[in-house]
C-alpha positions as CSV (number, residue, x, y, z in Angstrom):
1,X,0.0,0.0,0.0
2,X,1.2,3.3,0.0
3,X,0.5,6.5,1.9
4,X,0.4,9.9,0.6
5,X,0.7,13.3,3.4
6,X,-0.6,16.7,2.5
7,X,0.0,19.5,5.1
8,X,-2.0,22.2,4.5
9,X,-2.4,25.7,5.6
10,X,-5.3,24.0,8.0
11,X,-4.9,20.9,9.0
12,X,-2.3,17.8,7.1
13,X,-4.4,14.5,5.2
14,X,-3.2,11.5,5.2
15,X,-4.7,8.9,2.3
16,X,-3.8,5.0,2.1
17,X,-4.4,3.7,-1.4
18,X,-4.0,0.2,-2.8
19,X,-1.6,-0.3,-5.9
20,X,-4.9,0.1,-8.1
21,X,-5.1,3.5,-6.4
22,X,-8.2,2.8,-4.5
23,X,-8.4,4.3,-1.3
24,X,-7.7,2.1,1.9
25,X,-8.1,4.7,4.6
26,X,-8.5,8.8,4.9
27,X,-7.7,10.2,7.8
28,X,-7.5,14.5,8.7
29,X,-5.8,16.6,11.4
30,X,-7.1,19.9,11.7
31,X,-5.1,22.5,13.1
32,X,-6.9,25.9,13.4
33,X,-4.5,28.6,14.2
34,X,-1.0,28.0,15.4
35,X,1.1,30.4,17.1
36,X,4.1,30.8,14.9
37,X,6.6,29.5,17.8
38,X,4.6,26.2,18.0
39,X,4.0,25.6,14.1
40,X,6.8,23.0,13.7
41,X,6.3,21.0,16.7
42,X,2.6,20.3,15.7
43,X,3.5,19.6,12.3
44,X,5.9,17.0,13.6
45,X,3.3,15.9,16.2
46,X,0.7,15.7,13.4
47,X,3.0,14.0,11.0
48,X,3.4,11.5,13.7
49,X,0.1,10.7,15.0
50,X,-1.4,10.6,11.4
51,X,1.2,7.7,10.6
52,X,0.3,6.2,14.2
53,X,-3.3,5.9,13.5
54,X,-3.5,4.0,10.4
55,X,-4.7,0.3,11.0
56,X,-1.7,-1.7,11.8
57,X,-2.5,-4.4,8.9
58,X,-1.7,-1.5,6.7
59,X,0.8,0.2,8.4
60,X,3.0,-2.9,8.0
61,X,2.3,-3.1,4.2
62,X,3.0,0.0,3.3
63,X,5.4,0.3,0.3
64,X,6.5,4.0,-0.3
65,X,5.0,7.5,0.9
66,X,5.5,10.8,0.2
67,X,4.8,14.1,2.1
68,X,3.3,17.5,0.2
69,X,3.4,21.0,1.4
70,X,3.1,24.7,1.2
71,X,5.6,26.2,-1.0
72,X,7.3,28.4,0.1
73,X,7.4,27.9,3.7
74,X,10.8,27.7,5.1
75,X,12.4,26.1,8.5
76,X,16.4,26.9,9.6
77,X,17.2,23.9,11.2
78,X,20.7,23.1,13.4
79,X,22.5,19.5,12.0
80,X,19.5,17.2,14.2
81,X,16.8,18.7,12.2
82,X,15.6,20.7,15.3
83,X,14.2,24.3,13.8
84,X,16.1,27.3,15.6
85,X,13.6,29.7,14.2
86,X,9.8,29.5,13.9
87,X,9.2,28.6,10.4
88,X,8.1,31.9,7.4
89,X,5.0,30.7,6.5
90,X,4.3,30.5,2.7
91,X,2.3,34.1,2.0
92,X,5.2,36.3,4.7
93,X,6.3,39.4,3.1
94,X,8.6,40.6,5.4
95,X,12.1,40.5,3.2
96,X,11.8,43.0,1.1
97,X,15.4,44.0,1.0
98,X,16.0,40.7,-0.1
99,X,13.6,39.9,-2.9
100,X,15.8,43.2,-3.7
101,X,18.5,41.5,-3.8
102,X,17.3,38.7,-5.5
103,X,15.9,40.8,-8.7
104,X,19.5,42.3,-8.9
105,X,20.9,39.0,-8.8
106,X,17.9,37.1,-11.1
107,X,15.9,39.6,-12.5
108,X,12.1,40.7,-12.0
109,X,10.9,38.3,-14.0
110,X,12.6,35.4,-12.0
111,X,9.7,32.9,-9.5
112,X,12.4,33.8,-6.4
113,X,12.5,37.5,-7.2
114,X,9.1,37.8,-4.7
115,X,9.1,38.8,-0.8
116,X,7.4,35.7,-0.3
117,X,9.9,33.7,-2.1
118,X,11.9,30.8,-0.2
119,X,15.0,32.7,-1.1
120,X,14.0,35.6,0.2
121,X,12.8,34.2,3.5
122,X,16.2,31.7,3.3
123,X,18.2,35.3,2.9
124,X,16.5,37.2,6.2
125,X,16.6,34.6,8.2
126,X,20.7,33.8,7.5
127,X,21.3,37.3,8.4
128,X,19.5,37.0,11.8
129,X,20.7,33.1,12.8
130,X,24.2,32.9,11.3
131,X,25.9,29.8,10.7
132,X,26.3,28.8,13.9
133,X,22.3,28.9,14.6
134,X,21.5,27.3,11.5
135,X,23.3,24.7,9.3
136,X,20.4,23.9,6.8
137,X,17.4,25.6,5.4
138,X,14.8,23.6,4.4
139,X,10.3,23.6,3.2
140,X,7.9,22.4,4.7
141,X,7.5,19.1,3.0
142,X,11.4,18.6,3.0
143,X,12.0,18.8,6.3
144,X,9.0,16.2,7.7
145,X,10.2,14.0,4.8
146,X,13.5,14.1,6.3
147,X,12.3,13.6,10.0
148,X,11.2,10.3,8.7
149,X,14.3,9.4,6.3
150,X,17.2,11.0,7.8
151,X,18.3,12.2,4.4
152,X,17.5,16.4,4.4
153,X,17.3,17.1,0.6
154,X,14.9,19.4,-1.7
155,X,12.7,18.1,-4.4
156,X,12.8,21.0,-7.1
157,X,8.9,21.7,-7.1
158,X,9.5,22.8,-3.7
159,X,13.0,24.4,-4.6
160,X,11.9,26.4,-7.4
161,X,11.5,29.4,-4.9
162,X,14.8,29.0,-3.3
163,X,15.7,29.8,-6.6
164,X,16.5,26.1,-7.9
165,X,16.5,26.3,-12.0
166,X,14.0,23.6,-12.9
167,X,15.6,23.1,-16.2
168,X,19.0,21.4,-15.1
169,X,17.8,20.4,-11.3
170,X,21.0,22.8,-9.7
171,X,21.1,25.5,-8.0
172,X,22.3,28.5,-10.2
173,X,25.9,30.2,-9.3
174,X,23.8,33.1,-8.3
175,X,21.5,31.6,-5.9
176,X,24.9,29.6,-4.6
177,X,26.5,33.0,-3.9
178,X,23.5,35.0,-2.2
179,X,23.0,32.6,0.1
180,X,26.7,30.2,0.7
181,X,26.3,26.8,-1.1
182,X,27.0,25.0,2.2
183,X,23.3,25.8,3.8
184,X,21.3,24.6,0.5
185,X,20.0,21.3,0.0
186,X,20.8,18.3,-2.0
187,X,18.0,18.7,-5.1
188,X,16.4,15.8,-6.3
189,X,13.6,15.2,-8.6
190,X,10.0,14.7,-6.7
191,X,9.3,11.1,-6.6
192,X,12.6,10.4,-6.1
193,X,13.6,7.8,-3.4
194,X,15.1,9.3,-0.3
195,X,15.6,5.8,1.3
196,X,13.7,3.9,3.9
197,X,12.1,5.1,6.6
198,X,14.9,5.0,9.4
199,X,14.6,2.2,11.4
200,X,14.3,3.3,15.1
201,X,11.2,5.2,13.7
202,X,10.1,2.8,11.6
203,X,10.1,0.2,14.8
204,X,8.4,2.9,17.3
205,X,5.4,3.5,14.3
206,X,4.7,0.1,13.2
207,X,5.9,0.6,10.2
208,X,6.5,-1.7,7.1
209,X,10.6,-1.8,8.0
210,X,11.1,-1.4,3.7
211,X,9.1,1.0,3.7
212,X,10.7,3.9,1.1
213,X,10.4,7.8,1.6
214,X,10.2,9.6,-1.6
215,X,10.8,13.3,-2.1
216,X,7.5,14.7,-2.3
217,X,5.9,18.2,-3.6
218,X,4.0,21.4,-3.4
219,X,0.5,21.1,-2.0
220,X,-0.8,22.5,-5.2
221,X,0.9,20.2,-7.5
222,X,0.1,16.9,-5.3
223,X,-3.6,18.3,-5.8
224,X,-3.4,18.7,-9.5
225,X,-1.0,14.9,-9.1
226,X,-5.1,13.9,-7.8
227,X,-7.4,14.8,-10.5
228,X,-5.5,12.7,-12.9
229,X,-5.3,15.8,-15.6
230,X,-3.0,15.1,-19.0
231,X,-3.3,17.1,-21.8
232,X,-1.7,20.1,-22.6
233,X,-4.1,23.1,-22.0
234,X,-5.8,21.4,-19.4
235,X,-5.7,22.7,-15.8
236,X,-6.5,22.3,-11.8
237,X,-7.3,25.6,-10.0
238,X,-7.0,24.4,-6.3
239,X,-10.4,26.4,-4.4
240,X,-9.1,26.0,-0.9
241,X,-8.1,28.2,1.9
242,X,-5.6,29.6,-0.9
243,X,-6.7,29.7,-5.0
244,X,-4.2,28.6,-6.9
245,X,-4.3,27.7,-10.5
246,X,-2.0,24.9,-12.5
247,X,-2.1,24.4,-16.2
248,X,-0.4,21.8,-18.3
249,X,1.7,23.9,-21.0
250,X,4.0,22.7,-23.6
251,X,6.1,26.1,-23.2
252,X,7.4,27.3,-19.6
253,X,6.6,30.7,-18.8
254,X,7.7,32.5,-15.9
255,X,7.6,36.4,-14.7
256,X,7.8,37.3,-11.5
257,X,6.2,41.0,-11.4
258,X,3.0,38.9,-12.0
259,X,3.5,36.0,-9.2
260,X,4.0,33.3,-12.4
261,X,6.4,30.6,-12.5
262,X,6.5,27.3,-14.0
263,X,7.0,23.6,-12.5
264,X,9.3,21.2,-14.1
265,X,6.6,18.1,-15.4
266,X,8.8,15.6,-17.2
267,X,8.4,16.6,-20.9
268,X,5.9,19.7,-20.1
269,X,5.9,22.4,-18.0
270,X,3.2,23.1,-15.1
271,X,2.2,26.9,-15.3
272,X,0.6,28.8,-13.2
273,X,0.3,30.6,-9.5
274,X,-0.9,30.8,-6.1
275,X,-3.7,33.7,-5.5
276,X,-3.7,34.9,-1.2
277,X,-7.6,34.8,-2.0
278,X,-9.7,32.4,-1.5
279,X,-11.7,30.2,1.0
280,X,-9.9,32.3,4.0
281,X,-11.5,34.9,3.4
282,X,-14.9,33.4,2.9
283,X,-14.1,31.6,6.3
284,X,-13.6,35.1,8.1
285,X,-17.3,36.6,7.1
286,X,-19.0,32.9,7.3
287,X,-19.5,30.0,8.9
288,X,-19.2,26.9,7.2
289,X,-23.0,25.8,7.9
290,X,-23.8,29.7,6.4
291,X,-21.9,28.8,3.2
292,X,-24.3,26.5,1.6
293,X,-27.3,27.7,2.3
294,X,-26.8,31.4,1.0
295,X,-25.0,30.0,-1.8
296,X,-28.5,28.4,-2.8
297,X,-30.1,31.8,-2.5
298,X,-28.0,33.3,-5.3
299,X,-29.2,34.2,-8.7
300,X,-26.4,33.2,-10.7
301,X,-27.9,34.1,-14.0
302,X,-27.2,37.9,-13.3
303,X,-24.1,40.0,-11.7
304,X,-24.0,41.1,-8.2
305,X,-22.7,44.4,-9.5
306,X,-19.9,44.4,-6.7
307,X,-16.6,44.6,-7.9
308,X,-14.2,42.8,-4.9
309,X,-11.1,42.1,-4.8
310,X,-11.5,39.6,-1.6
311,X,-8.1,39.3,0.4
312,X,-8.2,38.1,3.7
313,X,-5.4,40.7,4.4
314,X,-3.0,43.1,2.6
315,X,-0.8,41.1,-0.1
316,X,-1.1,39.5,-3.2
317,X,1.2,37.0,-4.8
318,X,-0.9,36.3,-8.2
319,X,-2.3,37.4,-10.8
320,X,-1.1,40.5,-9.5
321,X,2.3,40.4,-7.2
322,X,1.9,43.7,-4.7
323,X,2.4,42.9,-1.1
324,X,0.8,45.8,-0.1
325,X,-2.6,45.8,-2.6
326,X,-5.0,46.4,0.0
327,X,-8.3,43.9,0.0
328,X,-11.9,45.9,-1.7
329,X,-14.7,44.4,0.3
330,X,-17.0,47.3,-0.1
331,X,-19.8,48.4,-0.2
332,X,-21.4,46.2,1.7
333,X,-24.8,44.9,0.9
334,X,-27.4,44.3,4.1
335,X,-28.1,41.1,2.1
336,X,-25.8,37.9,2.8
337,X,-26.5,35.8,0.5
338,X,-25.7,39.3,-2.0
339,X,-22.4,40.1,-0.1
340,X,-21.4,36.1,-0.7
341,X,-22.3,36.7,-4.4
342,X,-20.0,39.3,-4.7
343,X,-17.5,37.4,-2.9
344,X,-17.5,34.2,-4.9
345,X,-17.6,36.7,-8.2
346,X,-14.2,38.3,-7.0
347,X,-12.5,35.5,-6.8
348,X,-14.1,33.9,-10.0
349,X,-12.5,36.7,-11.6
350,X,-9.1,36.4,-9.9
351,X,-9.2,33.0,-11.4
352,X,-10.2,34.2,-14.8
353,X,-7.0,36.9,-14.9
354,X,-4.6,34.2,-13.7
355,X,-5.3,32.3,-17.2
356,X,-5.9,35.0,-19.1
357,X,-2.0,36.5,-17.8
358,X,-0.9,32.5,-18.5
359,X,-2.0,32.8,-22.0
360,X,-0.3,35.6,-22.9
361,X,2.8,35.1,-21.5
362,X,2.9,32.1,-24.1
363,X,1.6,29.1,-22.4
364,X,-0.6,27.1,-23.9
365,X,-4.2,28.0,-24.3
366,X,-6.7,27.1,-21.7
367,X,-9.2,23.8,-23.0
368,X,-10.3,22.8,-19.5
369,X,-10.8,23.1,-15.3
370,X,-10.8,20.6,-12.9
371,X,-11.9,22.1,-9.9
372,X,-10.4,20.9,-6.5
373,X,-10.7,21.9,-2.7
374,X,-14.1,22.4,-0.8
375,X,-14.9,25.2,-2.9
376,X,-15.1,22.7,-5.6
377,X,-18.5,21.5,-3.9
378,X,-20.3,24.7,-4.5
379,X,-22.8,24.5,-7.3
380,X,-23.4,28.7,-7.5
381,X,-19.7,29.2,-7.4
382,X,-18.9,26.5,-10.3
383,X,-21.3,28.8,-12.8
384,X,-19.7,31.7,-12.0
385,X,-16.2,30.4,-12.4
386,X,-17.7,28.3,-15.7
387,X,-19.3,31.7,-17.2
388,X,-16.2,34.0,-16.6
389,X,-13.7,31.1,-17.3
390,X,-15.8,30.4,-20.6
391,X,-14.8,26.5,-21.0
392,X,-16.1,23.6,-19.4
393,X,-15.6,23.6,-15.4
394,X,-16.3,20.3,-13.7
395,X,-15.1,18.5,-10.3
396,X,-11.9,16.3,-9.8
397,X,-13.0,12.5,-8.9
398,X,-10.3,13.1,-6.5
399,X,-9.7,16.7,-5.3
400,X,-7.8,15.7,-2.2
401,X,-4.1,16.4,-2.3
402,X,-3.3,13.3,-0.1
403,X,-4.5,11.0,-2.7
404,X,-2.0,13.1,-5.1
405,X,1.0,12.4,-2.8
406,X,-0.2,8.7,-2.6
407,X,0.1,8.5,-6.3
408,X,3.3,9.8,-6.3
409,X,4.4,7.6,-3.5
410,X,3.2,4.8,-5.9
411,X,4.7,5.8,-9.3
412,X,7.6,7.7,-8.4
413,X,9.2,9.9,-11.1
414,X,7.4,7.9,-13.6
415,X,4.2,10.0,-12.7
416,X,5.6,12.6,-15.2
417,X,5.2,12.7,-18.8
418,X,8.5,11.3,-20.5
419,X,10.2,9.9,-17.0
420,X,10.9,6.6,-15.6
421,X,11.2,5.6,-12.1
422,X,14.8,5.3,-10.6
């Protein structure tokens, strides 16, 4: 069997799927909001626990896994793994002086060149720790893949943000100067095999004792891994907490003044970018019982009239890449279910510019949408997306990004177009 991990910006998922890729066992950890001091220590805890509670018979069959996470979120760790910093979460902002840096060094056009980068995030914390405080600097999904393998490396979805070029899999002569070649990680391809899990922790988890750790990938990219997608042109847009669209291009395009970068995908290229809108924002004006039933309520055959641009705070990464645009939540109708309208239009139309900027920055034209996330469960919202998006919208058969990382666990490198497993 094999067992795919998706941490979140909520909660992580854990999926167990047979080699036929039928699922065996789902199981979710939620974690609502974490103090930034205690993030790592209940990822670890979560990580854990979610391997703990799998049913023993298939906890000692288990094959392979592989662990997904946020891009972009970065942990300075000492030579045991320990962090000696809370971890940047994926949408901070606060290195500005060295995304400046970085655009000297890369160009604006570059995916790193952004305050939010891993770069940038890699770059302020080295001038704060120092090489004594921290040895390695690691994301999110490399560093729990290495708790369980021993073996601290970076697969190069998650490394394209540290500044990894996806074309040759090495870190560029310029990244290696900005931030010393001794504190960057080993890159590998994702799906690569990291090596078994380590024994002691094999032994205290019940664990399969062959079981193999493979280098995983974004959460995004596990969730578009999910809906099975495989034709140029087509696409996931990812409706969770974050929206973050994926299309399948035959040419890479990246430009970084826009928040767009591109994913190496065996023979093709995996376009696209992560929006700060989405469902967090709907989460801070609703409650998830309120969600459904004023959704019913709206009139989807005509415009709200509200023009929103719904943020949850201050920042935006994509379609537009301004740290400071401010959210536009107003005016504010009397009406709920009207305000929600609005809402859900706002972000259909972030969603709309993010392929529209794709397409003509050369990627290949958008055929299809495969919607995944819980906002993928919303009839109203799917119109609106579908008449704005103007092709055919419809839902993954599996929109969770565990089952993504399960799959990946499964196939290895040979999940991408062109590649066979090593």
């Amino acid at each position: 069997m094999f067992l795919g991990l998706d941490f979140g910006t909520s909660g992580v998922r854990a999926c167990v799927t047979a080699p036929d890729g039928q699922i065996e066992d789902m199981d979710r950890i939620d974690f609502g909001s974490l103090p930034e001091h205690e993030a790592a220590s209940n990822w670890r805890e979560a990580l854990l626990s979610l391997i703990a509670r799998i049913p023993v018979g298939m906890r000692k069959r288990l094959a392979a896994l592989a662990i997904d996470g946020t891009s972009a979120t970065v942990l300075a760790c000492d030579e045991a793994l320990n962090p000696t910093w809370p971890p940047l979460m994926y949408n901070d902002a606060r290195a500005t002086e060295e995304a400046a840096a970085i655009r000297r060094a890369a160009g604006e056009e570059h995916p790193a060149a952004a305050a939010t980068s891993g770069l940038a995030k890699m770059l302020w914390l080295k001038k704060r720790l120092g090489h004594s405080r921290a040895r390695l600097y690691l994301n999110q999904a490399d560093w729990l893949s290495a708790l369980l393998s021993g073996r601290p490396v970076s697969d190069t979805h998650n490394a394209l943000k540290m500044g990894a070029d996806p074309e040759t899999g090495q870190w560029p002569a310029w990244v290696e100067y900005l931030a010393d070649v001794d504190t960057l990680p080993v890159l590998v391809k994702p799906g690569a095999a990291l090596g078994l899990v380590e024994r002691p922790r094999a032994w205290a988890l019940g664990l399969n004792p062959d079981c193999l750790v493979r280098a995983g990938t974004t959460d995004s990219i596990a969730a578009f891994l999910a809906a099975g997608v495989s034709r140029p042109g087509e696409a996931v847009t990812s409706l969770g907490t974050t929206l973050v669209l994926k299309l399948l291009s035959e040419a890479r395009v990246d430009d970084g003044r826009y928040g767009v970068y591109s994913h190496w995908f065996g023979n093709l290229w995996l376009a696209g970018g992560a929006s700060n809108a989405g469902g967090g924002v709907l989460r801070q004006h609703f409650s998830d019982d309120e969600l459904p039933a004023l959704s019913a309520r709206i009139n989807t055959e005509r415009s709200s009239s509200l023009d929103y641009y719904p943020l949850p705070r201050p920042g935006e990464r994509f379609p537009v890449n301004d740290p400071a645009l401010p959210p536009r939540l107003e005016p504010r109708p009397a009406d709920r279910a009207e305000f929600l309208h609005g809402l859900l239009e706002g972000l259909a139309r972030i969603e709309a510019l993010g392929y529209r900027r794709l397409a003509e920055l050369g990627a290949t034209p958008l055929s299809r949408v495969v919607s995944a996330g819980g906002g993928a469960a919303n009839p109203a919202y799917t119109r609106i997306r579908a008449g704005m998006l103007g092709v055919p919208v419809s839902r993954a058969a599996e929109d969770e990004a565990c089952y993504g990382a399960a799959r990946l666990a499964r196939f290895g490198q040979a999940i991408f177009p062109g590649e066979q497993d090593e």
